[in-house]
MMTF fields as JSON, N, C-alpha, C and O atoms, coordinates in Angstrom:
{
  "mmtfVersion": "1.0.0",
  "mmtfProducer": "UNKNOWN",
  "numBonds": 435,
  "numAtoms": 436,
  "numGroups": 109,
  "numChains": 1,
  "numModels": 1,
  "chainsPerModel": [1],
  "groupsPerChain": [109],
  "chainIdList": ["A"],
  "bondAtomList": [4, 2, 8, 6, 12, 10, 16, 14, 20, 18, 24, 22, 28, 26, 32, 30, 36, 34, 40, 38, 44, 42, 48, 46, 52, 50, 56, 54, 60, 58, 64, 62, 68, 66, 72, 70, 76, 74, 80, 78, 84, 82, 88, 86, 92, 90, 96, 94, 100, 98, 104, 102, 108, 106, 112, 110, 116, 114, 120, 118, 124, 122, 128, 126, 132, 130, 136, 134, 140, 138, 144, 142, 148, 146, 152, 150, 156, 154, 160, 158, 164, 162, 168, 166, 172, 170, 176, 174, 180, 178, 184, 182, 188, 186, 192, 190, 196, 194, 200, 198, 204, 202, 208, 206, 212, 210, 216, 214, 220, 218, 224, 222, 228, 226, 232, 230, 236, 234, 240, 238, 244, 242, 248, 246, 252, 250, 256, 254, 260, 258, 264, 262, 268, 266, 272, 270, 276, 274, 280, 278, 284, 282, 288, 286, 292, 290, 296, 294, 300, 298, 304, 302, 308, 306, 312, 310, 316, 314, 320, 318, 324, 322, 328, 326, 332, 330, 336, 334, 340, 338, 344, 342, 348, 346, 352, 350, 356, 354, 360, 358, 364, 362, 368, 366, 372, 370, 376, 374, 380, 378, 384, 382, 388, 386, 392, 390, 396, 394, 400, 398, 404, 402, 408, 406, 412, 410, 416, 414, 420, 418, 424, 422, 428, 426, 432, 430],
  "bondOrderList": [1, 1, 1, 1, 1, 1, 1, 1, 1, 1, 1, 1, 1, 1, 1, 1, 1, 1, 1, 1, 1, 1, 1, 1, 1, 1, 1, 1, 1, 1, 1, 1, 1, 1, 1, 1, 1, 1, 1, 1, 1, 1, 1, 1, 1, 1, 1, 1, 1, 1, 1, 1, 1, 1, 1, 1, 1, 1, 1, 1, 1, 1, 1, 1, 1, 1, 1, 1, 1, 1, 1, 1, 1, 1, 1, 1, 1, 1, 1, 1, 1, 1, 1, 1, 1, 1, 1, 1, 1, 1, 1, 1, 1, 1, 1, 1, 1, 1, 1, 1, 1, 1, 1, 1, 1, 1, 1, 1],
  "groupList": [{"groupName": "UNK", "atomNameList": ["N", "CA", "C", "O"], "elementList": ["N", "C", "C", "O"], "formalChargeList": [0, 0, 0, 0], "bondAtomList": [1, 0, 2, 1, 3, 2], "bondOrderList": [1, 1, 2], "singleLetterCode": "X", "chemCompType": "L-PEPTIDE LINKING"}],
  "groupTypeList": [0, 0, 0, 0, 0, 0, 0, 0, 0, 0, 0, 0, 0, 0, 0, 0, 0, 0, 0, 0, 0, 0, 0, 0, 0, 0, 0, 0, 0, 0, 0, 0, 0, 0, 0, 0, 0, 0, 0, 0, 0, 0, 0, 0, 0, 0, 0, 0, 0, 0, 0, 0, 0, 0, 0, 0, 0, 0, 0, 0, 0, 0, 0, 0, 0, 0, 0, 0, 0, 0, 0, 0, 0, 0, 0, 0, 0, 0, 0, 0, 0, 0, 0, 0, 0, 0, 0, 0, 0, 0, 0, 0, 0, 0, 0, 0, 0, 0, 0, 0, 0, 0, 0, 0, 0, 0, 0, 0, 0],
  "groupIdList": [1, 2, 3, 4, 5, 6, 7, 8, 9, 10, 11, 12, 13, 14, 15, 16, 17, 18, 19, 20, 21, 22, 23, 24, 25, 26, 27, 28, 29, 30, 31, 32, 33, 34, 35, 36, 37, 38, 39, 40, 41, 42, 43, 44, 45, 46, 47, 48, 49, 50, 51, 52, 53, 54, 55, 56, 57, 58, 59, 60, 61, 62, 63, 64, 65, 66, 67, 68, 69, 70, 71, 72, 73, 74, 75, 76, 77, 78, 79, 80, 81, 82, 83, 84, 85, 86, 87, 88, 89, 90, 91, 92, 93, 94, 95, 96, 97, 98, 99, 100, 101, 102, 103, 104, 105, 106, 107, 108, 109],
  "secStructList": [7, 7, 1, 1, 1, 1, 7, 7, 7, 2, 2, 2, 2, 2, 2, 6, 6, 6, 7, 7, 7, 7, 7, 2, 2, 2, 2, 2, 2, 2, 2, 2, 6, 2, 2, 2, 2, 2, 2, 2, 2, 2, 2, 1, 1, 6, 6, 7, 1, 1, 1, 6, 6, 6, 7, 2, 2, 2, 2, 2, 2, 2, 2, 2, 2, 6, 7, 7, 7, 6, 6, 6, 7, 7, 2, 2, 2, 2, 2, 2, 2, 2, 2, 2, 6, 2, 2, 2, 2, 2, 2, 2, 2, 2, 2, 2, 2, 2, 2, 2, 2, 2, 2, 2, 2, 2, 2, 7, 7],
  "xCoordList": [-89.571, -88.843, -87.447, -86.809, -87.015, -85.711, -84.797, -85.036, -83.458, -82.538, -82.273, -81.462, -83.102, -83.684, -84.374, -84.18, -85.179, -85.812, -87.806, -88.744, -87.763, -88.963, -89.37, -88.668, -90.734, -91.344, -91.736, -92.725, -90.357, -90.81, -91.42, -91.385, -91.893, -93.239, -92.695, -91.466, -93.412, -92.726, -92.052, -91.085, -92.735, -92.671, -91.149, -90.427, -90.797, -89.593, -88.702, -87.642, -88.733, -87.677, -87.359, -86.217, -88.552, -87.969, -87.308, -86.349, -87.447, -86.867, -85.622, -84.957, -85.267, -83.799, -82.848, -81.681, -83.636, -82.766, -82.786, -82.538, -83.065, -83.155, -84.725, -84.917, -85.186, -86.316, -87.312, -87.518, -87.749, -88.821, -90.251, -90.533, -91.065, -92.12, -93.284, -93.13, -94.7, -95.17, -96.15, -96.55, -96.259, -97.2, -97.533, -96.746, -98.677, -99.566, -98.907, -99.16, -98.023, -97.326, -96.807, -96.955, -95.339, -94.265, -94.926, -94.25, -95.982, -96.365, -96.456, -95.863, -97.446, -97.554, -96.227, -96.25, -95.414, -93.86, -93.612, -93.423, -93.581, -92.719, -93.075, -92.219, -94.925, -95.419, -95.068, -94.595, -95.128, -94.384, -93.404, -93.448, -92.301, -91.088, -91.126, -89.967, -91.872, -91.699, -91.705, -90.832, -92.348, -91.712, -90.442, -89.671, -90.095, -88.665, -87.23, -86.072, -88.065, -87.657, -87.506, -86.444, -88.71, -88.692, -87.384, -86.328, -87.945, -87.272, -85.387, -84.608, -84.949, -83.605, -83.782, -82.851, -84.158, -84.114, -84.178, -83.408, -85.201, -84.881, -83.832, -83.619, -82.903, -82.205, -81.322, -80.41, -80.734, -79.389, -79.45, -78.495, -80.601, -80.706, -80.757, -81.19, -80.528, -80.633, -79.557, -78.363, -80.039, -79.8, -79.524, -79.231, -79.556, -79.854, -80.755, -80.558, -81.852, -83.222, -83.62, -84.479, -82.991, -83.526, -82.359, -82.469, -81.466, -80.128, -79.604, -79.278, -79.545, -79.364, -78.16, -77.243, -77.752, -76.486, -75.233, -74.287, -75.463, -74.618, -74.474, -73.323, -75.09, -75.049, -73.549, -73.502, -72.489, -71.693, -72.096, -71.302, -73.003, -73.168, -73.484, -72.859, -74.787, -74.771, -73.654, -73.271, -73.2, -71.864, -70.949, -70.421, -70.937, -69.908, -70.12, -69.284, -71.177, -72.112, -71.979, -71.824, -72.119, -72.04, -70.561, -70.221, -69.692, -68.138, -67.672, -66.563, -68.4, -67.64, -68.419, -67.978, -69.494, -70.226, -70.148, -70.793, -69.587, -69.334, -68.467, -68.012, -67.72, -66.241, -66.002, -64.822, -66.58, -66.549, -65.798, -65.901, -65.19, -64.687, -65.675, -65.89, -66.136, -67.664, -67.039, -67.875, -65.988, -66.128, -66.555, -66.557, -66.75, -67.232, -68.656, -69.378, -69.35, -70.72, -71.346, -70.716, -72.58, -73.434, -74.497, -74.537, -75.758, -76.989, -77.434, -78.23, -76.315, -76.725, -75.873, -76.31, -75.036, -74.759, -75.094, -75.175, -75.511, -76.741, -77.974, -78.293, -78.549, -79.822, -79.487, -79.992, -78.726, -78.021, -77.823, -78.317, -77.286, -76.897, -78.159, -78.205, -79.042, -80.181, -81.605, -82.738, -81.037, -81.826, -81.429, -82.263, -80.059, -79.542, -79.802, -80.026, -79.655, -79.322, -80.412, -80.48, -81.163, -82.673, -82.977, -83.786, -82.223, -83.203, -82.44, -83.071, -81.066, -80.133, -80.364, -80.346, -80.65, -81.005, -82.031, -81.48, -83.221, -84.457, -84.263, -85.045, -82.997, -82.735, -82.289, -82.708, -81.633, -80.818, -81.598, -81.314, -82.522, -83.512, -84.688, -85.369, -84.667, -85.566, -84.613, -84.829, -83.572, -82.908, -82.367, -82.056, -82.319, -81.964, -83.471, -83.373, -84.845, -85.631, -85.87, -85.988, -85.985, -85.421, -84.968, -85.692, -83.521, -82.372, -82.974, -82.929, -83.772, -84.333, -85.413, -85.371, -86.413, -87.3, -87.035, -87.769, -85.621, -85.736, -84.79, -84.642, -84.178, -83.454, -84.626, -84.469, -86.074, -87.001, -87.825, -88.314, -87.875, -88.692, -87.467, -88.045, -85.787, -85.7, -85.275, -84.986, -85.306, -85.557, -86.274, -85.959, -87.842, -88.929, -90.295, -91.332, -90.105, -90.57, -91.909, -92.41],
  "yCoordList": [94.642, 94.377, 94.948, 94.728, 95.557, 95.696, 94.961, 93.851, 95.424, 94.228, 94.142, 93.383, 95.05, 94.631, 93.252, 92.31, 93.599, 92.538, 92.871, 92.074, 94.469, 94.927, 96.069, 96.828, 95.817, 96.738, 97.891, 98.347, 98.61, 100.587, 101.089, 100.662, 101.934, 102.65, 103.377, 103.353, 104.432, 104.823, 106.372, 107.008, 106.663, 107.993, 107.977, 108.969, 106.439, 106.271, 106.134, 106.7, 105.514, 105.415, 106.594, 106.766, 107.607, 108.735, 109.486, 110.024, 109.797, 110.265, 109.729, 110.424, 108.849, 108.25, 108.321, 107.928, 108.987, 109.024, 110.833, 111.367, 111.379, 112.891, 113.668, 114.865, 113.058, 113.691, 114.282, 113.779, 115.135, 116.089, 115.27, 114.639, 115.532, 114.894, 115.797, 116.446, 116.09, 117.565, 117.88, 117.15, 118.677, 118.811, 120.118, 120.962, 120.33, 121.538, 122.666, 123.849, 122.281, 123.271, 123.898, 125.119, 122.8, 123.216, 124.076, 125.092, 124.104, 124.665, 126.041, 126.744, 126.747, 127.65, 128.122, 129.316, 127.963, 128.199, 128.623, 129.837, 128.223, 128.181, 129.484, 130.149, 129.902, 130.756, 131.805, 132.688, 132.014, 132.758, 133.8, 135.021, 132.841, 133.326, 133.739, 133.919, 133.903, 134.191, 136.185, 137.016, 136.24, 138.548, 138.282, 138.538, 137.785, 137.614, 137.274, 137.656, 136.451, 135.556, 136.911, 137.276, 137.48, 138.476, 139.414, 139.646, 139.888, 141.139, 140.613, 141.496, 139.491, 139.456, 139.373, 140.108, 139.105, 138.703, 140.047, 140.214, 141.534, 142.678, 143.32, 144.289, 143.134, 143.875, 143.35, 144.096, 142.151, 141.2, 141.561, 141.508, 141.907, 142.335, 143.806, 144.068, 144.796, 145.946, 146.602, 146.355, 147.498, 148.182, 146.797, 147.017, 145.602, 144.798, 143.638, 142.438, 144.372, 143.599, 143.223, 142.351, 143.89, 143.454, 142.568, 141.586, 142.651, 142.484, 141.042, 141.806, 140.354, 139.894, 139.38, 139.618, 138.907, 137.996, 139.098, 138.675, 140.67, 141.814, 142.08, 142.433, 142.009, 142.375, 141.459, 140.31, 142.618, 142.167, 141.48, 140.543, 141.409, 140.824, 139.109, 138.126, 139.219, 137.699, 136.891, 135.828, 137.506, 137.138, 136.483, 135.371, 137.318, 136.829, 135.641, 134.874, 135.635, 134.771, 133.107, 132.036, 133.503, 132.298, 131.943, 130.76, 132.905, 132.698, 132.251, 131.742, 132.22, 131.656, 130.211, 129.316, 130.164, 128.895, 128.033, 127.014, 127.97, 127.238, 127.042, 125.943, 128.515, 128.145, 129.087, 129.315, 129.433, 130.338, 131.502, 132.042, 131.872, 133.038, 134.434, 134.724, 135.098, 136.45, 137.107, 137.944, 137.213, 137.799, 136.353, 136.691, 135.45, 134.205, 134.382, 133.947, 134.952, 134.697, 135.533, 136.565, 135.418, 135.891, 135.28, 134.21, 135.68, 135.675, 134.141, 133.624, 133.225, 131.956, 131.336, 130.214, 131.647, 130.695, 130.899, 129.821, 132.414, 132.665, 131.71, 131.122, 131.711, 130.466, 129.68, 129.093, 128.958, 127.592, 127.244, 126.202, 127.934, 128.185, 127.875, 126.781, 128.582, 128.952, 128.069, 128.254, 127.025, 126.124, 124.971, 124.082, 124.599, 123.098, 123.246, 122.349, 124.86, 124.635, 125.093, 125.282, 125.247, 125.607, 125.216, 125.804, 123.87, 123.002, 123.859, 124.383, 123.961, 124.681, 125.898, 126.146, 126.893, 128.401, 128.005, 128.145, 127.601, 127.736, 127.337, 127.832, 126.228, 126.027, 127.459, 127.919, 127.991, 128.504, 130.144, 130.815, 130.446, 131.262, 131.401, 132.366, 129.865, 129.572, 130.338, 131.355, 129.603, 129.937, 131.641, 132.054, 132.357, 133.275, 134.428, 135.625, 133.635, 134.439, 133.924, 134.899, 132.854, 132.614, 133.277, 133.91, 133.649, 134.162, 135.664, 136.237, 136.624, 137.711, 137.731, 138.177, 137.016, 137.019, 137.087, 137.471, 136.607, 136.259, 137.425, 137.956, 137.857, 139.511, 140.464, 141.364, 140.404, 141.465, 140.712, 141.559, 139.616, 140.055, 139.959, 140.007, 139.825, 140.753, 142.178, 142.857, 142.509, 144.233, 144.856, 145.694, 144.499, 144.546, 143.822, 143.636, 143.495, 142.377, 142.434, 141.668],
  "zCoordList": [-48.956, -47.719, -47.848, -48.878, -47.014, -46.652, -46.355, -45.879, -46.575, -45.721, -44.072, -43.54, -43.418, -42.141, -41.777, -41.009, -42.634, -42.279, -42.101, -42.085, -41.992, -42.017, -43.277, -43.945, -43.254, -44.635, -44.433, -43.86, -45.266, -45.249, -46.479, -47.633, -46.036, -46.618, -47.458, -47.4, -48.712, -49.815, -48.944, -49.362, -47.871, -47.41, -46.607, -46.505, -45.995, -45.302, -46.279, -46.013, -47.469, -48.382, -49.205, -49.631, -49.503, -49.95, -49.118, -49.673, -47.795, -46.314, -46.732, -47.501, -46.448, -46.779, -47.715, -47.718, -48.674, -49.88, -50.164, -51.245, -49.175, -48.885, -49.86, -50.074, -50.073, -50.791, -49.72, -48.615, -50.09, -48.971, -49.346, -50.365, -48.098, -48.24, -47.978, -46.943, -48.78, -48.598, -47.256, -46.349, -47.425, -45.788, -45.962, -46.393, -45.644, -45.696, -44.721, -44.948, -43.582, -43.328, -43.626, -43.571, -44.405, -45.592, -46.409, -46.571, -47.007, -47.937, -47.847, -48.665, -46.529, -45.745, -45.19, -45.488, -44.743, -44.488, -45.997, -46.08, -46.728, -47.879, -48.687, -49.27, -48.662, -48.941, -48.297, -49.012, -47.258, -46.166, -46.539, -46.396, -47.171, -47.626, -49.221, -49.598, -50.052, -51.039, -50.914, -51.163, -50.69, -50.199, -50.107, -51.031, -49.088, -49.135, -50.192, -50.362, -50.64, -52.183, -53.261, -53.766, -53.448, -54.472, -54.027, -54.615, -52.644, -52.525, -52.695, -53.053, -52.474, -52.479, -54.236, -54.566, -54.993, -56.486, -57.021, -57.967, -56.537, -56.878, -56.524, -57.253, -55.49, -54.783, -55.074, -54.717, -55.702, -56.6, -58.081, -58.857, -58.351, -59.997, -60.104, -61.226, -59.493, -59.514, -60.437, -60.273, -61.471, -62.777, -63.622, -64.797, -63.293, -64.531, -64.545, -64.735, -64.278, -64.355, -65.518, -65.651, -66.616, -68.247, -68.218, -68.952, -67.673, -68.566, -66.841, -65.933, -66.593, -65.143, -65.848, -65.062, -66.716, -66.632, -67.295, -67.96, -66.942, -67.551, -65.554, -65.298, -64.653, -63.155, -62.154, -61.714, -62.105, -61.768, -60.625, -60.54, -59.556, -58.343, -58.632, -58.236, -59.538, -60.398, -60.83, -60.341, -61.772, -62.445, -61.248, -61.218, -60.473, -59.01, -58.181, -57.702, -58.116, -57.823, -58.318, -57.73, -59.601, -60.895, -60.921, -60.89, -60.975, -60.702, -59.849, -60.016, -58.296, -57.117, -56.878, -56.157, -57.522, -57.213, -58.493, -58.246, -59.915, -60.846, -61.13, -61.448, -61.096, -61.577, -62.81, -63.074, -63.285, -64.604, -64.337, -63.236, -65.052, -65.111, -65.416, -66.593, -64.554, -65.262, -66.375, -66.715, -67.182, -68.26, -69.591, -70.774, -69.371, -70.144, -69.831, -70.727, -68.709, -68.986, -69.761, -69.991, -70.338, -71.162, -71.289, -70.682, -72.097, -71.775, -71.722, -70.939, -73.331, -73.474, -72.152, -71.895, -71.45, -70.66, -69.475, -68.886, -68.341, -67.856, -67.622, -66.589, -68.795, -68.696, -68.699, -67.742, -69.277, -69.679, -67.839, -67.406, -67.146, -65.799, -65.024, -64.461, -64.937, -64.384, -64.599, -64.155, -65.48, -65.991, -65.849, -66.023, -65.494, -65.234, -63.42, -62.608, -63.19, -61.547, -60.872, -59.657, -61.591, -60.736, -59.655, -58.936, -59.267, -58.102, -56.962, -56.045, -57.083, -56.291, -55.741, -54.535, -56.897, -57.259, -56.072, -54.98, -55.987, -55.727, -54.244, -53.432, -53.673, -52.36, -51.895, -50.833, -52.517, -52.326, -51.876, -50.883, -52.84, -52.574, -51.543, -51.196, -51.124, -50.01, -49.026, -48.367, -49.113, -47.459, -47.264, -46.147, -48.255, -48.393, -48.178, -47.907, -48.396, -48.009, -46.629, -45.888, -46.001, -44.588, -44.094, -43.325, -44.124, -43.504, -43.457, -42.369, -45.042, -44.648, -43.389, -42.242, -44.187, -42.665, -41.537, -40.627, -41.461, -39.385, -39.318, -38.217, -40.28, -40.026, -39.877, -39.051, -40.714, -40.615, -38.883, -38.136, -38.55, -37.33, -36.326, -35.24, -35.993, -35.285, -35.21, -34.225, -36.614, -36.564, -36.029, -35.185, -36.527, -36.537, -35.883, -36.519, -34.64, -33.502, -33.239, -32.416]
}
């Protein structure tokens, strides 16, 4: 029970506490956007696809959104990066293959 006074369900209390809840749509949407996903991840890593945490665009990236200074990053703090902030990275990649998509259909209609 709540302090309402009425009994919410596990699906309303995760809602409330911002957690997503899955749905076969989401899923399909989400699939959707992964071309998109890649193609911004090739086109941000470009000439340092072996090397991603040597790519000044990354680095910039990591610098305006952490705080680091890009001549401090390097490979161990890169992952170290990319591994605490994944959940972020991965919002962050959603909306960014979003944002491509709806640039490719109204280019491309």
């Amino acid at each position: 029970m709540s302090g309402t006074g009425r009994d919410t369900s596990a699906t309303e209390r995760a809602q409330q506490h911002g957690a997503r809840t899955s749905a076969p749509h989401t899923f399909w949407r989400e699939l959707k956007t992964l071309p998109a996903i890649a193609k911004f991840l090739w086109r941000s890593s470009r000439g340092y696809r072996l090397r991603p945490w040597a790519s000044p665009y990354l680095r910039w990236r990591i610098e305006t959104y952490w705080g680091w200074h890009a001549d401090q990053i390097d490979a161990g703090r890169f992952w170290a990066f990319t591994w605490r902030q994944r959940r972020e990275l991965w919002r962050f990649l959603r909306w960014a293959g979003c944002m491509a998509s709806q640039q490719d259909h109204r280019l491309h209609p």
